[in-house]
C-alpha positions as CSV (number, residue, x, y, z in Angstrom):
1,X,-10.9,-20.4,13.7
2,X,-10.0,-18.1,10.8
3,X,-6.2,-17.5,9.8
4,X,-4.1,-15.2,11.2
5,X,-3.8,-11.4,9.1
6,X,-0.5,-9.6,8.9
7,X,0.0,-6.0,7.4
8,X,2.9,-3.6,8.3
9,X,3.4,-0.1,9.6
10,X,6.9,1.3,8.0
11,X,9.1,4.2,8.2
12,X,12.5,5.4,7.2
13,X,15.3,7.6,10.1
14,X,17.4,10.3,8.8
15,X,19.8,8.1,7.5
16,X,17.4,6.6,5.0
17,X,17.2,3.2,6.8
18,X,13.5,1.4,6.6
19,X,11.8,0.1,9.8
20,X,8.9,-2.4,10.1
21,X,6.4,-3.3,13.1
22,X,4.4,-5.9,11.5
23,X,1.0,-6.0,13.0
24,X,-0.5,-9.5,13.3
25,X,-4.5,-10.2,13.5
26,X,-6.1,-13.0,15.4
27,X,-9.2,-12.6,16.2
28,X,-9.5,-9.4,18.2
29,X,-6.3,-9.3,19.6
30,X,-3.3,-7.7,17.2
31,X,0.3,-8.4,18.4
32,X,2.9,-5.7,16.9
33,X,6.6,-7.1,16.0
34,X,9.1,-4.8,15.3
35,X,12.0,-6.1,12.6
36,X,14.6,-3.6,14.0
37,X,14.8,-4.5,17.4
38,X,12.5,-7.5,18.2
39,X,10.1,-5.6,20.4
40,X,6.7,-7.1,20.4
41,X,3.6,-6.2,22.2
42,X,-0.2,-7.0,22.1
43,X,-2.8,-4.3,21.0
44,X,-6.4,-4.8,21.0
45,X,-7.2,-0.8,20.0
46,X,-5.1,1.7,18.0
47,X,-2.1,-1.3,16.8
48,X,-1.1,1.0,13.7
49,X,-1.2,3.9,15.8
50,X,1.3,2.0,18.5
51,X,3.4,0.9,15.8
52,X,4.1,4.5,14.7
53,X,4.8,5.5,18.2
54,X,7.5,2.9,18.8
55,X,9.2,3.7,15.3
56,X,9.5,7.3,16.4
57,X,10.8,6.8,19.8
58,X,13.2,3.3,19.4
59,X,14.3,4.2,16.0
60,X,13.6,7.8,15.2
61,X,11.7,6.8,12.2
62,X,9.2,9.5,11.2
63,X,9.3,9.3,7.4
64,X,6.4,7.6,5.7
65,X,8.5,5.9,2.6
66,X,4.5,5.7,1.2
67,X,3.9,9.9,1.2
């Protein structure tokens, strides 16, 4: 069975505070963990796109600190 991948979707709120949802892959399954909040959540299609979502809506986090 191969190793589990993690990689991480981030954005900063208004206030300049960062939030992560790290997205875990196993297999074809990918579970998303938020650092902020400790929601969690399995994805099989779109996890990065999910991740996003939940920043925006939980946290008001819209600012890629990457652009």
């Amino acid at each position: 069975m191969a190793a589990a991948t993690t990689s991480k979707v981030s954005r900063r709120d208004e206030d300049g505070r960062e939030h992560v949802v790290h997205v875990t892959k196993s297999g074809p399954r990918r579970e998303l963990a938020c650092d902020t909040c400790d929601w969690r959540q399995g994805a099989q299609f779109l996890p990065w796109l999910k991740a996003q979502e939940h920043l925006a809506e939980a946290h008001r986090a819209t600012i890629d600190p990457t652009a």
